[in-house]
DSSP file (Angstrom, degrees, kcal/mol; ACC not computed):
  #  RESIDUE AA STRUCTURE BP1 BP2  ACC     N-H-->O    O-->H-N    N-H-->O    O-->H-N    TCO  KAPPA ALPHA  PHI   PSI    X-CA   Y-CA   Z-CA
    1    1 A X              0   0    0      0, 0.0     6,-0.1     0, 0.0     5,-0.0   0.000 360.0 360.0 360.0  84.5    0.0    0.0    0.0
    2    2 A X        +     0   0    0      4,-0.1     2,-0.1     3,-0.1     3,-0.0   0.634 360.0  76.7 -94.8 -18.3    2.4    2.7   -1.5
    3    3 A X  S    S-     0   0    0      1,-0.0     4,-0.4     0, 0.0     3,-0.2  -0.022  93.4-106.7 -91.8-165.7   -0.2    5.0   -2.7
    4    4 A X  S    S+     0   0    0      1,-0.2     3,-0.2     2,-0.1     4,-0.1   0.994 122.1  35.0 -76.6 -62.2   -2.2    7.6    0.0
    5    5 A X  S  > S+     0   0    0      1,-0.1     4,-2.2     2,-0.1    -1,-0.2  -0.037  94.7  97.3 -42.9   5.1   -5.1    5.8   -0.2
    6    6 A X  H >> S+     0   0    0      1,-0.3     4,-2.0    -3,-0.2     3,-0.6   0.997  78.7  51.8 -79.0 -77.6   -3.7    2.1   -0.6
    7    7 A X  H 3> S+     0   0    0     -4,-0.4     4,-1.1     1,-0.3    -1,-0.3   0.785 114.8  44.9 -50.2 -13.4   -3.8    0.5    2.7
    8    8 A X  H 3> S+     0   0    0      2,-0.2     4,-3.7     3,-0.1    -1,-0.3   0.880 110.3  53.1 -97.8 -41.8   -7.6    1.6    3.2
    9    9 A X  H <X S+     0   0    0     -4,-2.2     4,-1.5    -3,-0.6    -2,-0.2   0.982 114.8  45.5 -69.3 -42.5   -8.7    0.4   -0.7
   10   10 A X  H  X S+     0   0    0     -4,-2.0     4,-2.1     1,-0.2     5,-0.3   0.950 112.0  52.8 -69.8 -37.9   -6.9   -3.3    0.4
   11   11 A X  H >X S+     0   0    0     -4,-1.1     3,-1.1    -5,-0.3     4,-0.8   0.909 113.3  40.6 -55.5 -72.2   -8.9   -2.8    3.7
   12   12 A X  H >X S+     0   0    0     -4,-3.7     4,-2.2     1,-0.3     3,-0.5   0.767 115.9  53.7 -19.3 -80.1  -12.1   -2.3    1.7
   13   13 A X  H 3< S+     0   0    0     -4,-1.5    -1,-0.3     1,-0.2     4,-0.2   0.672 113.1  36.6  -4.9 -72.5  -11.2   -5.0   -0.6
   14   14 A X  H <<>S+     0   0    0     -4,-2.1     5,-8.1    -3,-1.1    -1,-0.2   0.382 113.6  57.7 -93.8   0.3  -10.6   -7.8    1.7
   15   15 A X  H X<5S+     0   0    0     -4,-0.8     3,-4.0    -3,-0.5    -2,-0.2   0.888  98.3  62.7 -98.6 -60.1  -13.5   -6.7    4.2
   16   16 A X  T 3<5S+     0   0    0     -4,-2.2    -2,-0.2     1,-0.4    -3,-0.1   0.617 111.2  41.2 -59.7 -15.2  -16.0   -7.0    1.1
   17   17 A X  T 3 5S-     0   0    0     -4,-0.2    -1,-0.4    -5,-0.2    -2,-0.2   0.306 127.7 -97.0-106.1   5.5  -14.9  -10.8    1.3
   18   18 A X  T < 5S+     0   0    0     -3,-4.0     2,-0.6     1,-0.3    -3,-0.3   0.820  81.0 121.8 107.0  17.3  -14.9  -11.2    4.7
   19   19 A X      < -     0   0    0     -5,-8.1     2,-0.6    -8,-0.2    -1,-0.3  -0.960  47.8-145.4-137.5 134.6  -11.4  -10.7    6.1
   20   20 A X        -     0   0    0     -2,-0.6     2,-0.4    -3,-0.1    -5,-0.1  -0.794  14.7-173.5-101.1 131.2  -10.8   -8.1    8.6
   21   21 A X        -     0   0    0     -2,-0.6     3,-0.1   -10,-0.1   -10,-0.1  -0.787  22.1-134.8-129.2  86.1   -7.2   -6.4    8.3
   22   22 A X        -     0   0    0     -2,-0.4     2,-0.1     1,-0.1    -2,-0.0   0.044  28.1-108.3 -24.2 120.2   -6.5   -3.7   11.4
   23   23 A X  S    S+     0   0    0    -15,-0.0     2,-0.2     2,-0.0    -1,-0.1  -0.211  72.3  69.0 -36.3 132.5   -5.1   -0.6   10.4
   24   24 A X  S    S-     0   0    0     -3,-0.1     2,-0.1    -2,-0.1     0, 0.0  -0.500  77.5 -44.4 131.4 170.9   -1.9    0.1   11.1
   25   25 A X        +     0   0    0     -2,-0.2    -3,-0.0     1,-0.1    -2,-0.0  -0.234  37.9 165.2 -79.7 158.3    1.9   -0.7   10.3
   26   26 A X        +     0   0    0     -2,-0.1     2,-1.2     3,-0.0    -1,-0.1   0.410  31.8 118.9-132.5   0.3    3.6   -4.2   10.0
   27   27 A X        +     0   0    0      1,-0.2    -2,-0.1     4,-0.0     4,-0.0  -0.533  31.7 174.1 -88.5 137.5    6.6   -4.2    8.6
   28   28 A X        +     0   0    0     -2,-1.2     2,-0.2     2,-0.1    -1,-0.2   0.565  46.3  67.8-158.0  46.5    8.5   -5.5   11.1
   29   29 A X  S    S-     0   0    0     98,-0.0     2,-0.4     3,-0.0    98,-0.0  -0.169  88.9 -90.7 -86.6-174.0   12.1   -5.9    9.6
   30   30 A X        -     0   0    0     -2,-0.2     2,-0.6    97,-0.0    -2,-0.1  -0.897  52.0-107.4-122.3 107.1   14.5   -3.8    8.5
   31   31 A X        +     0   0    0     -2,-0.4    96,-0.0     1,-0.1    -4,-0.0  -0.351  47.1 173.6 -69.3 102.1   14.0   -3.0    4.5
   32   32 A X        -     0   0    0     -2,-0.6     4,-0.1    95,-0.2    -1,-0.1   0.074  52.9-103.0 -78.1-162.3   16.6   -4.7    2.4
   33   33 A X  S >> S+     0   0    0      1,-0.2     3,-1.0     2,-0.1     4,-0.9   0.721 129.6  57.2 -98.9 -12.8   17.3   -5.2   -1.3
   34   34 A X  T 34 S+     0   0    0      1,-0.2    -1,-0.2     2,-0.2    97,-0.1   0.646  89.0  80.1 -47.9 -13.5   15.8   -8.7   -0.4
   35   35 A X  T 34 S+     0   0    0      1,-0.2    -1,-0.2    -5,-0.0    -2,-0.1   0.788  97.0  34.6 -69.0 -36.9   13.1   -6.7    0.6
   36   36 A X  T <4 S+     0   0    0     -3,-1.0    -1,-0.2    -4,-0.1    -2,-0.2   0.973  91.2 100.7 -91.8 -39.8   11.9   -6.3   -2.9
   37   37 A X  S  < S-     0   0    0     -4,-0.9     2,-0.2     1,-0.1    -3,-0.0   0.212  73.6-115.5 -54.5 158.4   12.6   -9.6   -4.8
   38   38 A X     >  -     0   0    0      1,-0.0     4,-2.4    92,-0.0     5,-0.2  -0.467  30.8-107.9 -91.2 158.2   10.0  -12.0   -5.2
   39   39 A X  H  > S+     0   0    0      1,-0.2     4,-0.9     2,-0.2    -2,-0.1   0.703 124.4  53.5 -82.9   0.2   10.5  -15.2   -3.4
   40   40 A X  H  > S+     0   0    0      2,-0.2     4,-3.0     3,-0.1    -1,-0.2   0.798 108.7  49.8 -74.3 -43.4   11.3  -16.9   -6.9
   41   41 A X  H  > S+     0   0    0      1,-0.2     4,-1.8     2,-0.2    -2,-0.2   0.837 115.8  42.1 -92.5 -34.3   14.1  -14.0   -7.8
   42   42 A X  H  < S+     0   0    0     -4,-2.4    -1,-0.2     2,-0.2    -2,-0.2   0.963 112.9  53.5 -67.0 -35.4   15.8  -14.6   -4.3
   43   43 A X  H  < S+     0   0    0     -4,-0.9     4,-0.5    86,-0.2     3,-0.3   0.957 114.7  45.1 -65.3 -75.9   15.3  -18.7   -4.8
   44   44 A X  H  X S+     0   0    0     -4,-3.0     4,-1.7     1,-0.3     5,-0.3   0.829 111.5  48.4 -56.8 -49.0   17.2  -18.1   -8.3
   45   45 A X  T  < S+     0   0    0     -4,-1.8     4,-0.3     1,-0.2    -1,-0.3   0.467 109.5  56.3 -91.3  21.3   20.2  -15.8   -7.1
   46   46 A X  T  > S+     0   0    0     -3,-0.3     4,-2.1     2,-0.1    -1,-0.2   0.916 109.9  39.2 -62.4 -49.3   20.7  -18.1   -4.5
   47   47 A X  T  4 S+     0   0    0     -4,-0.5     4,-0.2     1,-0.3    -2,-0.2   0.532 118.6  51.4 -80.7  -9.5   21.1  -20.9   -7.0
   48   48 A X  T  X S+     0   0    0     -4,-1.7     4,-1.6     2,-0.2     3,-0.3   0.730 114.0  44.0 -94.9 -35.9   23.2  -18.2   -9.4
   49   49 A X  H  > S+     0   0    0     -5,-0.3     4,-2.6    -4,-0.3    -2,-0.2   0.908 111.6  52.2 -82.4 -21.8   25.6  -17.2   -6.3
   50   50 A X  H  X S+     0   0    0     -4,-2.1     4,-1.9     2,-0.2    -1,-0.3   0.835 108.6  56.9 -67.8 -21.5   26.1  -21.0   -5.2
   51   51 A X  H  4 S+     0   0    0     -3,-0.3     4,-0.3     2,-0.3    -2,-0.2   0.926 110.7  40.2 -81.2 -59.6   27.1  -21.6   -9.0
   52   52 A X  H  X S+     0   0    0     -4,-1.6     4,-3.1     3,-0.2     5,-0.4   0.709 109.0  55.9 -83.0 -11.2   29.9  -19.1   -9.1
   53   53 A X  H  X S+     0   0    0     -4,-2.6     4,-0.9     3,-0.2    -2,-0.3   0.891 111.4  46.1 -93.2 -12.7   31.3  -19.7   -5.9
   54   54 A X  H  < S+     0   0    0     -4,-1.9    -2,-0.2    -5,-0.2    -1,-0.2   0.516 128.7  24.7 -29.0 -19.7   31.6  -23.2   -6.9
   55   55 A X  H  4 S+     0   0    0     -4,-0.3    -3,-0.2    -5,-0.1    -2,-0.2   0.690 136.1  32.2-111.7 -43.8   33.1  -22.4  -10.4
   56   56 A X  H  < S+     0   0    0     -4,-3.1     2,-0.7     1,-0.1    -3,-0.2   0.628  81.1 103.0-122.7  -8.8   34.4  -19.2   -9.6
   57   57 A X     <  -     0   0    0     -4,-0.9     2,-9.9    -5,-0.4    -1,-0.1  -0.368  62.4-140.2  -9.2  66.1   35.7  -18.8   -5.8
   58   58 A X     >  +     0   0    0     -2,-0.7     4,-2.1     1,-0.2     5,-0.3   0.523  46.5 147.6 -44.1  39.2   39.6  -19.0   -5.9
   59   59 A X  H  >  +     0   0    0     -2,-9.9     4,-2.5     2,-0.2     5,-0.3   0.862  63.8  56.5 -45.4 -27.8   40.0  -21.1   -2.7
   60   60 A X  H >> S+     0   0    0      1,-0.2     3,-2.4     2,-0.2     4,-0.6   0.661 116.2  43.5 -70.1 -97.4   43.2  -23.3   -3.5
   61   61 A X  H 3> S+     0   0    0      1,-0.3     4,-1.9     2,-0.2     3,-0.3   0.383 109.6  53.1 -20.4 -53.9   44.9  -19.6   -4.0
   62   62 A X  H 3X S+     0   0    0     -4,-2.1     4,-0.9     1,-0.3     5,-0.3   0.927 117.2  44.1 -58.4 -46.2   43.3  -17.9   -0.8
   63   63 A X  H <X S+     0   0    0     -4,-2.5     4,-1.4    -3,-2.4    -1,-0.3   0.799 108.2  51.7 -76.6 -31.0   44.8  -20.9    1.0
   64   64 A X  H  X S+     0   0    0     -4,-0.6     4,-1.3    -5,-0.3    -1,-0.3   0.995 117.1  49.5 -71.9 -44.1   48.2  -21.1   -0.6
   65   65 A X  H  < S+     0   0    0     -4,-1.9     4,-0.5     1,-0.3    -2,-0.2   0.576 107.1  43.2 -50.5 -21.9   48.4  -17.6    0.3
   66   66 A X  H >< S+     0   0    0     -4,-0.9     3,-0.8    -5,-0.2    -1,-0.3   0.790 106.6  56.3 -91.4 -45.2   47.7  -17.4    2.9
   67   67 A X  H >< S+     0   0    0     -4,-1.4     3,-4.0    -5,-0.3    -2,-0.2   0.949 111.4  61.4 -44.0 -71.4   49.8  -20.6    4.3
   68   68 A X  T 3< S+     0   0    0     -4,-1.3    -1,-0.2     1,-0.3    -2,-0.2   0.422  96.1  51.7 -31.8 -24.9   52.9  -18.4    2.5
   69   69 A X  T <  S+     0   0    0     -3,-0.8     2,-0.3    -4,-0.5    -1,-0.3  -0.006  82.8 126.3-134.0  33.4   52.7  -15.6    4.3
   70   70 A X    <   -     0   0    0     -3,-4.0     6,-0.1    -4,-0.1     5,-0.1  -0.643  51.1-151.2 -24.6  96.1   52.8  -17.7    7.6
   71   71 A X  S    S+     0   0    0     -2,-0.3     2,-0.4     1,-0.1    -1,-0.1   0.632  76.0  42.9 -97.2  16.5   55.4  -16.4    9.4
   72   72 A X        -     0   0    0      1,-0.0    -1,-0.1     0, 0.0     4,-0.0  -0.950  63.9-163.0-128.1 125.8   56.6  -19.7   11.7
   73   73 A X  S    S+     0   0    0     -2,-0.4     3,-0.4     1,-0.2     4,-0.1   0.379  87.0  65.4 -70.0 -14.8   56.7  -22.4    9.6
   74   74 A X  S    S+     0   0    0      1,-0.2    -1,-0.2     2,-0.1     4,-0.1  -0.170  87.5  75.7-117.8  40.3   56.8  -24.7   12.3
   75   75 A X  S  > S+     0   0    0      2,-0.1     4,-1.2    -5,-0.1     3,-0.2   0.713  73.0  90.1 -79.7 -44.1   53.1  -23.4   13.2
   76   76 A X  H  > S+     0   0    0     -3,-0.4     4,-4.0     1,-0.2    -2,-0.1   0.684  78.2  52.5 -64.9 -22.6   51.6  -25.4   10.2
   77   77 A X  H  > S+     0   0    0      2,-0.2     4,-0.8     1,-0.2    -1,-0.2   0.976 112.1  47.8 -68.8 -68.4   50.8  -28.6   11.9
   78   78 A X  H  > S+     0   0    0      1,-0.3     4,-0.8    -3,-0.2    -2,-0.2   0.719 119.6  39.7 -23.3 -42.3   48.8  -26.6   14.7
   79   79 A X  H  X S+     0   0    0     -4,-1.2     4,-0.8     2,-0.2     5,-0.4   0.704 115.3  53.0 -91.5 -31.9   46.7  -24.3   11.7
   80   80 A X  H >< S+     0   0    0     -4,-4.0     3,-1.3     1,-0.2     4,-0.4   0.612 109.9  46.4 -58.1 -75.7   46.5  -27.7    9.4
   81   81 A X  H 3X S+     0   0    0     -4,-0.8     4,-1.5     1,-0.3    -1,-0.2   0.520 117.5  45.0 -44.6 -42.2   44.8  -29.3   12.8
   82   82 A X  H 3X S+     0   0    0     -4,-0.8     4,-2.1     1,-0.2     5,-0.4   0.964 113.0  49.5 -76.5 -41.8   42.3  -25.6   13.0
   83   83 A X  H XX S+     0   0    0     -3,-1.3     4,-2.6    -4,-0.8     3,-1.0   0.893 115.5  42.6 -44.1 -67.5   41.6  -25.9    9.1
   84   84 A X  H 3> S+     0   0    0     -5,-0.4     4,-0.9    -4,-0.4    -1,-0.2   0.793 122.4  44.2 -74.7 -19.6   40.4  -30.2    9.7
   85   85 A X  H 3X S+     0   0    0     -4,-1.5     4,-2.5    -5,-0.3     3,-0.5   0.974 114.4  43.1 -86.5 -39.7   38.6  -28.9   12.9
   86   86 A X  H <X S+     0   0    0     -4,-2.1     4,-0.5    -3,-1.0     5,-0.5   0.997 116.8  53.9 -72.0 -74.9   36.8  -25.6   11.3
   87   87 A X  H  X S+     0   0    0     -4,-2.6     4,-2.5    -5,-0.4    -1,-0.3   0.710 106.8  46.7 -49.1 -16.7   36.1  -27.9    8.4
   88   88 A X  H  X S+     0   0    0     -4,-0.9     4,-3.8    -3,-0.5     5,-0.2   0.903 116.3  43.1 -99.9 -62.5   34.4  -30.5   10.5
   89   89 A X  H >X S+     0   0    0     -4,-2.5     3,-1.8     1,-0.2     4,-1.4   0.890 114.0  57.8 -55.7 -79.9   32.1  -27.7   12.6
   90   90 A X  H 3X S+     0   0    0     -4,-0.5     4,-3.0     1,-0.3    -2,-0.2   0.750 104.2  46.9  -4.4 -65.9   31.5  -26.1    9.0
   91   91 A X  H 3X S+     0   0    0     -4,-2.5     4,-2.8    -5,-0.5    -1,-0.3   0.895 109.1  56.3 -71.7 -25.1   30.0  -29.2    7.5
   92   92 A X  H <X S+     0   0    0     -4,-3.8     4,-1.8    -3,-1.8     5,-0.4   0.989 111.9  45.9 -42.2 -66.6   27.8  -29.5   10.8
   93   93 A X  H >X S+     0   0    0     -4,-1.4     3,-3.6    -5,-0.2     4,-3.1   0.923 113.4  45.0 -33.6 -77.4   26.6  -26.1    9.9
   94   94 A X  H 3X S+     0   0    0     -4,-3.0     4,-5.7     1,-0.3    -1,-0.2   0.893 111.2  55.5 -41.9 -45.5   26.0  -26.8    6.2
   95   95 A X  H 3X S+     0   0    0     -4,-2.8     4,-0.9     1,-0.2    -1,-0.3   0.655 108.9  46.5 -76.6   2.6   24.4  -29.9    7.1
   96   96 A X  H << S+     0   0    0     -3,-3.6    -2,-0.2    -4,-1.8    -1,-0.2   0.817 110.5  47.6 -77.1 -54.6   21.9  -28.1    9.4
   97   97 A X  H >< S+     0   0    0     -4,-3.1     3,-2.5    -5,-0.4    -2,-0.2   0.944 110.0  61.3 -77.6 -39.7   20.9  -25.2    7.0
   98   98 A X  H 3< S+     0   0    0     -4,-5.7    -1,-0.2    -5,-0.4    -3,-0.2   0.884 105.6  48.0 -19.8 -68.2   20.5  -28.5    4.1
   99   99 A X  T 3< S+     0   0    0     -4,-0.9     2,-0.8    -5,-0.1    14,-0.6   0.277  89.0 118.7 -85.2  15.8   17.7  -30.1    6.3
  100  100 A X    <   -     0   0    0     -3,-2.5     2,-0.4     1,-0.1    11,-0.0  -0.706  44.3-168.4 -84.6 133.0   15.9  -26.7    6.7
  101  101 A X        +     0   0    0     -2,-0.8    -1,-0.1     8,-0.1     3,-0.1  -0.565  18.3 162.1-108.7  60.2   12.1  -26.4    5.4
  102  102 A X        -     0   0    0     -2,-0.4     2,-0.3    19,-0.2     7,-0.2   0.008  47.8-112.8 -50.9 167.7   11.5  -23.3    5.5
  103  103 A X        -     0   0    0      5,-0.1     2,-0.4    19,-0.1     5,-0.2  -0.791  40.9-172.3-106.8 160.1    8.1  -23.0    2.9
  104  104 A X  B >   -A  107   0A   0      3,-1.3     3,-2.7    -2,-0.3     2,-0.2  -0.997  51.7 -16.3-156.8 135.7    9.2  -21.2    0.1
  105  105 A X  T 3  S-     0   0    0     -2,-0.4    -2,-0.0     1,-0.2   -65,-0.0  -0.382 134.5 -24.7  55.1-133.7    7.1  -20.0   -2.6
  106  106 A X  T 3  S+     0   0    0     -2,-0.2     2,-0.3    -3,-0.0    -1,-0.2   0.262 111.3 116.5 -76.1   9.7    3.8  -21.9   -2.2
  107  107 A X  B <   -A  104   0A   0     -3,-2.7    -3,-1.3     1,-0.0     0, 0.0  -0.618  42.2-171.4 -73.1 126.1    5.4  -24.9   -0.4
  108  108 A X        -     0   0    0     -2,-0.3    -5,-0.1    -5,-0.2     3,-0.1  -0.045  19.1-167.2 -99.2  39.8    5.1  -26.4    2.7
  109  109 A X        -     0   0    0     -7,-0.2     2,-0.2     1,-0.2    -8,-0.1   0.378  27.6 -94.3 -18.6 142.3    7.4  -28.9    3.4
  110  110 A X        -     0   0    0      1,-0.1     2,-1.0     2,-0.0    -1,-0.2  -0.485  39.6-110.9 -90.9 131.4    7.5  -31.1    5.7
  111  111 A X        +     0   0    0     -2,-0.2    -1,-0.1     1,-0.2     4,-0.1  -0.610  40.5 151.7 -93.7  92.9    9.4  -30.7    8.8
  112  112 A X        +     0   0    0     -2,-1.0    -1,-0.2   -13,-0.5   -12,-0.1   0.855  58.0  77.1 -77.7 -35.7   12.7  -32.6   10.1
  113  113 A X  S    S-     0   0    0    -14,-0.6     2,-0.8     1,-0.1    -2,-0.1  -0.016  94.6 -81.9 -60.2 163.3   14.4  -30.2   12.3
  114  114 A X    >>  -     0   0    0      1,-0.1     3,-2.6     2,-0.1     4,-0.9  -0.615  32.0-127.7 -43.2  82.5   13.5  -29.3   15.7
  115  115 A X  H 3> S+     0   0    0     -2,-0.8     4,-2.8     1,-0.4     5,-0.4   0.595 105.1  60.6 -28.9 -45.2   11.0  -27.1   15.9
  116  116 A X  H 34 S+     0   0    0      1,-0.2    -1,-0.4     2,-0.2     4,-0.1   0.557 118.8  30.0 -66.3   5.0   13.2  -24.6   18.4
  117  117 A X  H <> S+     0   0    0     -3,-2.6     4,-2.6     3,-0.1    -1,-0.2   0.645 119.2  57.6-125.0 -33.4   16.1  -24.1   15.6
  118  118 A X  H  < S+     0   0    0     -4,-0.9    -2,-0.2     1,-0.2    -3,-0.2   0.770  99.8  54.8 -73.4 -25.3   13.4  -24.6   12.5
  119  119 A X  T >X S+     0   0    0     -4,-2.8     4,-2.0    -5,-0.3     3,-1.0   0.912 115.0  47.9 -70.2 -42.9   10.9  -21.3   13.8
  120  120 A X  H >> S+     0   0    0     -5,-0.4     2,-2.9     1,-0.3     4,-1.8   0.919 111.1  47.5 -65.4 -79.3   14.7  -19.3   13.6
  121  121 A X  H 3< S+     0   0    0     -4,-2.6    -1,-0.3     1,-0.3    -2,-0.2   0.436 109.1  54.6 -54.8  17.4   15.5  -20.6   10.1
  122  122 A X  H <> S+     0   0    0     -2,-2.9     4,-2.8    -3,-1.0     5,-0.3   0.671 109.9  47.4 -93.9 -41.0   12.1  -19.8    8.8
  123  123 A X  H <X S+     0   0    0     -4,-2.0     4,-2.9    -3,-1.1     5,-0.5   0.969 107.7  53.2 -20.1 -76.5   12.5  -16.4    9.9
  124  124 A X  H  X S+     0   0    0     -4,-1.8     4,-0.9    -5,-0.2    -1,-0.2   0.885 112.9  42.7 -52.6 -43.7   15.6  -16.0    8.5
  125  125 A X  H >> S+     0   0    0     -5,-0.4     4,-3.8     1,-0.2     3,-2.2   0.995 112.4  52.0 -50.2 -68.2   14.4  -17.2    5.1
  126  126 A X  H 3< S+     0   0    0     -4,-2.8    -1,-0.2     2,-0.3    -2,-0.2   0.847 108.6  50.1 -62.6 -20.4   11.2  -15.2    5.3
  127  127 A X  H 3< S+     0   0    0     -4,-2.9    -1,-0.3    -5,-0.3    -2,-0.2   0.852 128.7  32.3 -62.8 -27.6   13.6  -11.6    6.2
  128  128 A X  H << S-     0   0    0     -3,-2.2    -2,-0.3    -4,-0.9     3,-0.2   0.958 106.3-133.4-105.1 -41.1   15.7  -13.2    2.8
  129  129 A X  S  < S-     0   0    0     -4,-3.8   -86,-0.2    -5,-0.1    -3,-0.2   0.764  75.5 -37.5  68.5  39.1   12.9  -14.6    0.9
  130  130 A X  S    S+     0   0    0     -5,-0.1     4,-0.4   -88,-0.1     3,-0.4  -0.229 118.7  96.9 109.9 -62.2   14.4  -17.5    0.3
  131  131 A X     >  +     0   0    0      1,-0.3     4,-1.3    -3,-0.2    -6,-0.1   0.511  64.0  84.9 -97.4  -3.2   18.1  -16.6   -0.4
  132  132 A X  T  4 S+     0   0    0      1,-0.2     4,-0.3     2,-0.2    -1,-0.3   0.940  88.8  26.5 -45.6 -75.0   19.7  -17.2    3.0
  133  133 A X  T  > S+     0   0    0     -3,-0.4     4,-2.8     1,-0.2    -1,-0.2   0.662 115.8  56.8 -93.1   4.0   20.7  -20.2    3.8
  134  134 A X  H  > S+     0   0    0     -4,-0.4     4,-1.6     2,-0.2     5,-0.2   0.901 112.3  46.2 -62.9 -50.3   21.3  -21.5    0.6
  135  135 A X  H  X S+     0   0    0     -4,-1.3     4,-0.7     1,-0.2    -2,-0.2   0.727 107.1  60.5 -67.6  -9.0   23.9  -18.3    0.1
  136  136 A X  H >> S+     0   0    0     -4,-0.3     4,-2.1     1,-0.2     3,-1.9   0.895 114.3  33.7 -85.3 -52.8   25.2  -19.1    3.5
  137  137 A X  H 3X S+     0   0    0     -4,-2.8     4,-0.8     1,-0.3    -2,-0.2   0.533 108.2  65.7 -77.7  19.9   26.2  -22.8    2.1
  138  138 A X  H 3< S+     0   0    0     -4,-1.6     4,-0.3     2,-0.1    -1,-0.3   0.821 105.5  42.9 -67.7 -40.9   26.9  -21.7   -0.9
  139  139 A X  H X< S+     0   0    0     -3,-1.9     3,-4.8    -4,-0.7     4,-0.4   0.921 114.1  45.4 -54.6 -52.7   29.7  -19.9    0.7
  140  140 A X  H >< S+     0   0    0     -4,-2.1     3,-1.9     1,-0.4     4,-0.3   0.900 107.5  57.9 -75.3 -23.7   31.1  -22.4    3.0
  141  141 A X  G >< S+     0   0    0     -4,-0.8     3,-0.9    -5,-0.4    -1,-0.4   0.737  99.5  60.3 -71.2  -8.3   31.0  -24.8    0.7
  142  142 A X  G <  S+     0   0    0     -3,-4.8    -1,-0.3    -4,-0.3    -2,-0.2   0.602 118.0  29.8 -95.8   6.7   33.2  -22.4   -1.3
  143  143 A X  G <         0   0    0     -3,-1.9    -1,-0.3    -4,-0.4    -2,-0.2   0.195 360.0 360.0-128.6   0.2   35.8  -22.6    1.4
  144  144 A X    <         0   0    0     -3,-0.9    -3,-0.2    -4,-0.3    -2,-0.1   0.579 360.0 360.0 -90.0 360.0   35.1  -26.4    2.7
């Protein structure tokens, strides 16, 4: 309801079938550029950002660099063991945000998680519209 009159003509509208909708405001996030996308166009540049950081994500370089400009070399067993450990928590994560079922679009899916962790990850989807936790494991994956 963007015009002056908007919010009162849906009022009308939806009263003339039978569903009563209180005045007043509702948004009650914080307006992103997710804000506007459709849950179809968040869906899709999830599946477009997971694409390139899988193709396009230098990780072997970040890592060689990063290893190189170590400055005790006899460090590296102590950072490989935090890499194998961070990967290990990392793939918990990812496999947590997988099993989430949020409803997305006109879906309802069926629910595996816990309710107490699955009411947060439906939030979080419905603030993104979709594009959340897919873009978060698109990421780790780009770094697992």
């Amino acid at each position: 309801a963007k015009s002056k009159d908007g919010g009162k003509n849906l009022r009308d509208k939806l009263d003339k079938i039978g569903l009563a909708l209180p005045a007043g405001r509702r948004k009650a996030a914080n307006v992103t550029l997710l804000t506007s996308l459709v849950e179809g166009e968040a869906i899709h540049l999830a599946r477009d950002f997971g694409y390139v950081c899988e193709t396009e994500f230098p990780a072997r370089q970040v890592a060689e660099y990063l290893c190189r400009s170590q400055s005790d070399p006899s460090d590296g067993y102590r950072r490989k063991e935090l890499v194998l450990a961070t990967k290990v928590i990392t793939k918990e994560l990812m496999d947590l945000l997988n099993q989430d079922r949020s409803p997305l679009c006109n879906t309802r899916p069926h629910q595996i998680l816990d309710p107490n962790i699955q009411r947060h990850l439906t939030h979080f989807s419905l603030i993104t519209h979709g594009f959340g936790s897919p873009a978060i494991v698109a990421a780790l994956t780009a770094i697992q």
